[in-house]
N, C-alpha and C positions, 0 to 999 in steps of 0.2 A: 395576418393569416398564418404567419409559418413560425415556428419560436425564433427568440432571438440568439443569432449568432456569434458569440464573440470572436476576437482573431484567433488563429488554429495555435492549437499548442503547440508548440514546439521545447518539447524536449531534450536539454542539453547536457545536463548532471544528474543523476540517480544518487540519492544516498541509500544504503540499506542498514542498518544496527544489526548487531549478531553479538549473542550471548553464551553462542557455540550448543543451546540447546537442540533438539529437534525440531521446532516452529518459528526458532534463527534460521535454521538451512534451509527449511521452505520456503521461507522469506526471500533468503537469498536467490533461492534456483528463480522464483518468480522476481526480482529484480533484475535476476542476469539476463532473461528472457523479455523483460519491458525495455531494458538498454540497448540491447540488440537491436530488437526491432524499428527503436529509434535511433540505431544509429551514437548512445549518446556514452558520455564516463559514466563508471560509477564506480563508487567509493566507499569502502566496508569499513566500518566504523564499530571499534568493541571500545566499552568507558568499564572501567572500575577504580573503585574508592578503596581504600584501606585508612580508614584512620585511629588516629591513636588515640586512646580514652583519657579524660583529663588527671588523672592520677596517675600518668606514665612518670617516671622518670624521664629526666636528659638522656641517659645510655640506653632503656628501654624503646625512646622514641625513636634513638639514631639505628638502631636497631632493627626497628620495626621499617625505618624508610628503604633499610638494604635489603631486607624482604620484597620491601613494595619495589624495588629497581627490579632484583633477581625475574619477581611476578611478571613483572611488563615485557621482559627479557623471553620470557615463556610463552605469555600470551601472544604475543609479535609474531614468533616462531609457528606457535599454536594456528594462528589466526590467516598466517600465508598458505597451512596446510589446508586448512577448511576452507578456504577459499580454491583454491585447487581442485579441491574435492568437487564443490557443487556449480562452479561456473563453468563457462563454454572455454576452453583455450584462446580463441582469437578474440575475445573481449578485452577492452582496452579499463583499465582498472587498477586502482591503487587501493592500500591499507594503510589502516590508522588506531593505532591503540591511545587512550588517553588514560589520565588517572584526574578522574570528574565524577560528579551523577550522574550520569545517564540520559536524565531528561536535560539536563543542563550543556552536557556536550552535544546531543540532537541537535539540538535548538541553534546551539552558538554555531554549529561546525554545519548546518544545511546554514543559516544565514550568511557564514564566510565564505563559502564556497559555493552559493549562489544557486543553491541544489534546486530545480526544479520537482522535485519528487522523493519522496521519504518514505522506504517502506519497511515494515517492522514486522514481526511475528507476534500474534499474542497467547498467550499460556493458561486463557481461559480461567482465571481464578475465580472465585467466585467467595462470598460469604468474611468471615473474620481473615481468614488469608488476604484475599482482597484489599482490606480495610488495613490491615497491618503491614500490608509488603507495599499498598499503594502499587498503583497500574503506571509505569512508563509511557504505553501507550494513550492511555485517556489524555495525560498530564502533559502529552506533545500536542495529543490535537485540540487540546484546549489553548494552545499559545503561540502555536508555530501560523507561518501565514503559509504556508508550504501544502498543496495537496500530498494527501498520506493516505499510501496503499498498505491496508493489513490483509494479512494472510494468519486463516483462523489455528488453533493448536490442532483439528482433528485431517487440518491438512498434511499429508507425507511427501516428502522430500526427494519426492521418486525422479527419473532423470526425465519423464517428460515434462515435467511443470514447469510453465513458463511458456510451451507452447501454447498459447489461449486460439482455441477456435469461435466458441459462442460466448458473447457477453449479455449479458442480458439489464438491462435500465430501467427502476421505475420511475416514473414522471407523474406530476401534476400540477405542469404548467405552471410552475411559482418561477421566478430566478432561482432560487438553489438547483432546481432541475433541468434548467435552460444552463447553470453552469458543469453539473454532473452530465447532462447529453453531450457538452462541448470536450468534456475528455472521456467518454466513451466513444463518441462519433472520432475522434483522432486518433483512439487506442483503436479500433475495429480497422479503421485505415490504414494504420503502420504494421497489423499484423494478417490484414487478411479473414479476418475472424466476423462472424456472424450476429448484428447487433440486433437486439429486438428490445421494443421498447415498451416497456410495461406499463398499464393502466385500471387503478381500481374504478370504474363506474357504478352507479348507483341505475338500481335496475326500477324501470317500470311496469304497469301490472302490461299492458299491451308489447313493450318489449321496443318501443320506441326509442325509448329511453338510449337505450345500447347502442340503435344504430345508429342518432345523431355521436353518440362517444365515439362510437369508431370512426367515424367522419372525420372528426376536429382531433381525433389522435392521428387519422392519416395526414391531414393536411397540415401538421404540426411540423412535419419536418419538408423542409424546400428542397426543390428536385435535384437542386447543386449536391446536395447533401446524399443524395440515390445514387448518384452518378459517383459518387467518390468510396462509396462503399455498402454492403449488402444490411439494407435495415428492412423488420418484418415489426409487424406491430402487433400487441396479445392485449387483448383485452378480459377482465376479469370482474364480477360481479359481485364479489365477495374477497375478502383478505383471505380466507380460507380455503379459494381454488389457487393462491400465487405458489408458484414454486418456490420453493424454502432455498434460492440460491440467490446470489449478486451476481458474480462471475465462474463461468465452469471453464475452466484449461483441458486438454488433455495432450 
């Protein structure tokens, strides 16, 4: 009768990536504020690459690697201030500059350090950009075994985000949505926040149709699950009444 439960997340490590862009810092504000509230590390991680093109000279390459020290030396420095900048003071948290790809320090550095959670900023590209600069983000969640929380480019960086009050879930009863309700039902828990759980039904001419949906989307979640935190249930008839959000912070 009620979806299935798996054991409660527990959140221990955050990782977030930062590119020092503006949908890095939102990223970040909204990872300082999921750590919080669980209580857990988290660890800002910026990768950049320099490399030297194969027609370097020997002296042009040694050259180039004292740039690339100077660079990291900057970044470091760079990277402690912007972290300052967008996290909470009493957040418990370290930095890490590497010289990697990006997708490849993600990946390696949430596996070694055992990150529960990975959240990234994306910059929206779209078209020949896209195809030519290659998505970071896609290229992680296509490899990492790690749930990854993005936060979109036309999000800003403002100093409330991260306080999430309404989450909002859709579902359709598959296991992917049985394991997406088990970390929205854990995040709406650790922060207090308002979970509603979204459903597209298929409407009939009598209107029946709807009310057995709404039935089996209420009964979908087990009352252990009420008692631990505030879920409301939306049902929808069409793709084109859902509200155009995943998650809304304020």
């Amino acid at each position: 009768r009620y979806g299935i439960h798996m054991a409660e997340f527990k959140l221990k490590r955050v990782l977030c990536t930062v590119d020092f862009s503006e949908p890095s810092a939102a990223a970040l504000r909204m990872a300082g504020g999921v750590a919080k509230a669980f209580g857990a590390e988290l660890t800002v991680l910026h990768a950049q690459i320099l490399e030297a093109p194969v027609y370097f000279t020997v002296a042009q390459t040694r050259a180039l690697k004292a740039q690339l020290r100077r660079s990291t030396q900057a970044a470091h420095a760079h990277l402690a201030d912007f972290v300052v900048k967008y996290l909470p003071a009493d957040l418990t948290r370290s930095i890490e500059v590497v010289e990697d790809d990006p997708v490849v320090a993600i990946l390696r550095t949430a596996k070694n350090w055992k990150a529960g959670l990975v959240v990234m900023g994306t910059h929206g590209r779209t078209g020949l950009t896209k195809v030519r600069l290659g998505s970071v983000m896609e290229s992680v969640l296509r490899q990492t075994g790690v749930p990854v929380l993005t936060v979109g480019p036309n999000i800003k960086p403002v100093a409330s985000l991260g306080v999430i009050r309404r989450i909002l879930c859709p579902v359709n009863y598959s296991s992917l949505a049985e394991i997406a309700f088990e970390y929205a039902r854990t995040l709406a828990e650790k922060t207090g926040a308002q979970l509603t759980l979204l459903n597209i039904a298929e409407e009939t001419p009598s209107g029946q149709g709807l009310d057995e949906a709404q039935r089996v989307l209420c009964d979908w979640v087990a009352p252990a699950v009420r008692e631990r935190c505030s879920v409301k249930e939306a049902l929808r008839a069409n793709i084109a009444e859902t509200l155009p959000v995943s998650l809304i912070s304020e």
